[in-house]
MARVEX-993206 format. One record per residue: residue in three letters; x, y, z of N, C-alpha, C in turn. Coordinates in steps of 0.05 Angstrom, whole numbers, padded with zeros to 5 digits, always signed. Example, Ala and Ser with C-alpha at 12.3 -4.5 7.8 and 13.67 -1.06 7.14 Angstrom:
<sites>
Ala+00264-00114+00156+00246-00090+00156+00264-00066+00156;Ser+00257-00045+00142+00273-00021+00143+00258+00001+00157;
</sites>
This chain:
<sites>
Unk-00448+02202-00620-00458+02174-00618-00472+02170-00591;Unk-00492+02154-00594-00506+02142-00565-00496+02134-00543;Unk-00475+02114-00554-00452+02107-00545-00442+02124-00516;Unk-00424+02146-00540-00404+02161-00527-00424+02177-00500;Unk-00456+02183-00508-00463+02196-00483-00465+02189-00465;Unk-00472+02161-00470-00484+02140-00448-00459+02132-00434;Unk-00426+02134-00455-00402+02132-00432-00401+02157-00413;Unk-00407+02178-00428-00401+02206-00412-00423+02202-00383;Unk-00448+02202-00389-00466+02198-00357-00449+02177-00337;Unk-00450+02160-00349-00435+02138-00330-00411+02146-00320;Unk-00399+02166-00328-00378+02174-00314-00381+02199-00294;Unk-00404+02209-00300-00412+02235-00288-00427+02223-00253;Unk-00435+02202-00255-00450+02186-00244-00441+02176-00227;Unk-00408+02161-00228-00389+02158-00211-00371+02172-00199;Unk-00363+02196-00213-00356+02217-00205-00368+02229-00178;Unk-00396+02239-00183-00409+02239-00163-00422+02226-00140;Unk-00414+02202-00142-00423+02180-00130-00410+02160-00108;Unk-00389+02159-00127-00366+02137-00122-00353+02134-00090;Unk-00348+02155-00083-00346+02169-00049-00365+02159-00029;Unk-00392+02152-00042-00405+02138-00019-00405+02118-00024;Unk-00411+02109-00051-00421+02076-00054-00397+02061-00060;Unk-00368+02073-00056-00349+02052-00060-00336+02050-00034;Unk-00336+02014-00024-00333+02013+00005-00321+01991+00003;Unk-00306+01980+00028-00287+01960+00033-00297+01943+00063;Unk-00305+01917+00065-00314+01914+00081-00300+01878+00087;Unk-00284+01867+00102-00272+01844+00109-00257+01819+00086;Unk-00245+01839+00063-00235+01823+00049-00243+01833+00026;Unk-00270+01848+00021-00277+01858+00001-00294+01882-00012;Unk-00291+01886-00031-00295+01911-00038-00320+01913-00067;Unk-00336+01935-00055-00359+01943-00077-00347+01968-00098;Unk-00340+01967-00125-00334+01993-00140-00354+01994-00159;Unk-00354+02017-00164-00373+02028-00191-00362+02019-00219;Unk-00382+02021-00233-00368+02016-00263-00371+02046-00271;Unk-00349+02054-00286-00340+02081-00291-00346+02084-00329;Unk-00351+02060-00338-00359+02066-00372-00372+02039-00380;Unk-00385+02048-00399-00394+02017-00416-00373+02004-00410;Unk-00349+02002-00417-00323+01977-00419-00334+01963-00397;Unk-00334+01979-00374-00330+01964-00350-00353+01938-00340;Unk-00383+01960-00359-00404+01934-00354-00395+01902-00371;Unk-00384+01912-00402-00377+01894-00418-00351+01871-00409;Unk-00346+01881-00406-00319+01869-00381-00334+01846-00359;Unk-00351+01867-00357-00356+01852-00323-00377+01822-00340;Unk-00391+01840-00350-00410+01811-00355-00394+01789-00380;Unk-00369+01807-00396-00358+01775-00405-00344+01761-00385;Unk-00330+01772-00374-00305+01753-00357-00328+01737-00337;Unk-00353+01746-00320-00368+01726-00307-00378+01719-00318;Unk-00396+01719-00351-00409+01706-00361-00444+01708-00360;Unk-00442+01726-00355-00477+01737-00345-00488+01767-00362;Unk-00517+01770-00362-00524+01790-00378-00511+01821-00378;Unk-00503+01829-00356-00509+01854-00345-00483+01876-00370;Unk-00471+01854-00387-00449+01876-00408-00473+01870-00432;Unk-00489+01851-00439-00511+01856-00466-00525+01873-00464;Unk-00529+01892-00485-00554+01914-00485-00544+01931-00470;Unk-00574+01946-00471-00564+01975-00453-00579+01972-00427;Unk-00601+01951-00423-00622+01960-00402-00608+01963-00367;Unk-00581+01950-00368-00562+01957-00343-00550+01978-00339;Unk-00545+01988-00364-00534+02016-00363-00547+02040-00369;Unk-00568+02035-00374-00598+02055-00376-00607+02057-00345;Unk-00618+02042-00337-00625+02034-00310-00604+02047-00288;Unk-00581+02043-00285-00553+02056-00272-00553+02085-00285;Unk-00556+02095-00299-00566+02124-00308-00577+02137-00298;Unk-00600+02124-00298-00631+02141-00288-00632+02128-00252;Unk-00621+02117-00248-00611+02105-00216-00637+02095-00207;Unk-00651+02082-00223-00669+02062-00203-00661+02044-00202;Unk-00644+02021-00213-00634+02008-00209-00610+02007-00211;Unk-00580+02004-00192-00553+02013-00207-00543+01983-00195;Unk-00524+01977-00210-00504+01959-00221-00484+01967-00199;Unk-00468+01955-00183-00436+01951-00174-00430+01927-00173;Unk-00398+01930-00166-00388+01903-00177-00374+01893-00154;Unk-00375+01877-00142-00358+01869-00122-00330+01857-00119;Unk-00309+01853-00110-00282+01855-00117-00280+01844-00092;Unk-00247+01829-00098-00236+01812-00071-00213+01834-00067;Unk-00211+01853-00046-00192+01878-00037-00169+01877-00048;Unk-00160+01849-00054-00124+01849-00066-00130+01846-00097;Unk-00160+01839-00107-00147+01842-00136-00175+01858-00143;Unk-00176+01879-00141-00198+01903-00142-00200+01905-00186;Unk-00192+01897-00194-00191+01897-00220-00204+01877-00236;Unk-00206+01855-00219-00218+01821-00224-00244+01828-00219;Unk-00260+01817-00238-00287+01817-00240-00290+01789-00219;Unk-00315+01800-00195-00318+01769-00176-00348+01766-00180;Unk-00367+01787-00169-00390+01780-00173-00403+01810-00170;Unk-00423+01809-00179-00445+01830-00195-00468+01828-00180;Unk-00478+01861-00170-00498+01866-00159-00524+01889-00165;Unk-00544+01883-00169-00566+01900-00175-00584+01911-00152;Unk-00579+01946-00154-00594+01949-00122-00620+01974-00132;Unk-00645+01960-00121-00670+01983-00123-00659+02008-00115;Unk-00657+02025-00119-00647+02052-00108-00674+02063-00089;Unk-00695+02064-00101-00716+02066-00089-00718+02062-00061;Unk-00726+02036-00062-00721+02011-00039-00703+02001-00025;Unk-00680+02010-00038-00657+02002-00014-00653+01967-00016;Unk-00659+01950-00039-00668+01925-00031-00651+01914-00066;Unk-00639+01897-00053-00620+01875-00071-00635+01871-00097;Unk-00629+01872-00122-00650+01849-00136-00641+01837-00151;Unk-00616+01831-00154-00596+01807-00176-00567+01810-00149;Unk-00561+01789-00158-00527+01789-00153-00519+01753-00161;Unk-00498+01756-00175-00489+01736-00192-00464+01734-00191;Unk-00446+01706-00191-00412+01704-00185-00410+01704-00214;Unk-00392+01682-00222-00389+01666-00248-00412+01654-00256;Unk-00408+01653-00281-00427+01630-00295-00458+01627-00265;Unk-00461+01650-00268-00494+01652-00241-00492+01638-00218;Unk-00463+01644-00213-00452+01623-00184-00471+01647-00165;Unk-00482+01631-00142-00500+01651-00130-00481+01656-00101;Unk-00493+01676-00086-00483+01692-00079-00458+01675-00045;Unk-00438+01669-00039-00421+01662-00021-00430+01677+00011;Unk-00425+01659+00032-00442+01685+00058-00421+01710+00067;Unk-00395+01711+00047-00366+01735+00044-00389+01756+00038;Unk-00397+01746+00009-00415+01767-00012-00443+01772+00002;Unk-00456+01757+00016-00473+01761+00034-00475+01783+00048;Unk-00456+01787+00057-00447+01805+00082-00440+01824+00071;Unk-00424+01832+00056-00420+01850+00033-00440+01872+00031;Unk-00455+01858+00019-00485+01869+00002-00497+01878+00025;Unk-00499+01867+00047-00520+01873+00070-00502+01898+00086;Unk-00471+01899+00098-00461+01920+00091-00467+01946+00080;Unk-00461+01941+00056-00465+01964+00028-00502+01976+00031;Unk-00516+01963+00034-00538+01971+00040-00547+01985+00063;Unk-00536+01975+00090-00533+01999+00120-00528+02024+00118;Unk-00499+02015+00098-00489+02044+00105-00496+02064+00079;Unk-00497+02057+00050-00515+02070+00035-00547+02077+00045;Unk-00563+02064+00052-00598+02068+00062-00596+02076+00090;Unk-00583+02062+00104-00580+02068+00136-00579+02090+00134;Unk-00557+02108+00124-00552+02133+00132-00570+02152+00118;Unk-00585+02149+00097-00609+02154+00078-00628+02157+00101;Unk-00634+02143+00117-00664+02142+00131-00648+02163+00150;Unk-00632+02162+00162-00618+02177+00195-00622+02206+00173;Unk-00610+02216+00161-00615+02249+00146-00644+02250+00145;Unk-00663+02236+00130-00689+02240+00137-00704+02249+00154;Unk-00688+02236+00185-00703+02240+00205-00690+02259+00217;Unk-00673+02271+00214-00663+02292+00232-00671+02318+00230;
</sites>
């Protein structure tokens, strides 16, 4: 099934991944989604697109655009709010609480965080 492959990449994806882009930064925490469930999950309990269709989990595949989910450190299991990052570009392009609650200056910081030290350290290997 389509399905089952598209769970298998997504797991291959975090596997390999998960070590850099999963980080903890003043209360809160960025994790990967590790299978379909987890997009489906994420976008019913907040209420936003990113569990309809495949184009989130196609996109997080092929890593031009990938999906993480942001978490409050003590309940790392609770869906809080959802983020879309150019891989390319290094540059935000969705992030959504509940019901498209937009982004808190916690989650702010977060994101801007998660982006230093994922791209930051991207550009420093470059140049060396």
């Amino acid at each position: 099934a389509k399905n089952s492959k598209k769970d298998t990449a997504l797991r291959q994806t975090y596997e390999k991944y998960h070590d850099e882009y999963e980080m903890e930064y003043k209360g809160l925490a960025v994790v990967m989604p590790k299978g379909i469930m987890d997009f489906i999950k994420e976008g019913s309990t907040l209420g936003h697109c990113v569990g309809s269709g495949d184009r989130y989990i196609d996109m997080h595949i092929n890593m031009s655009k990938m999906t993480f989910f942001i978490r409050k450190s003590d309940a790392v299991d609770v869906p809080y709010y959802t983020f879309t990052i150019d891989m390319e570009k290094g540059k935000l392009t969705e992030c959504f609480g509940k019901a498209h609650a937009s982004k808190t200056k916690q989650v702010e910081n977060m994101i801007d965080y998660f982006i230093q030290k994922v791209f930051g350290k991207k550009k420093v290997k470059g140049a060396a």
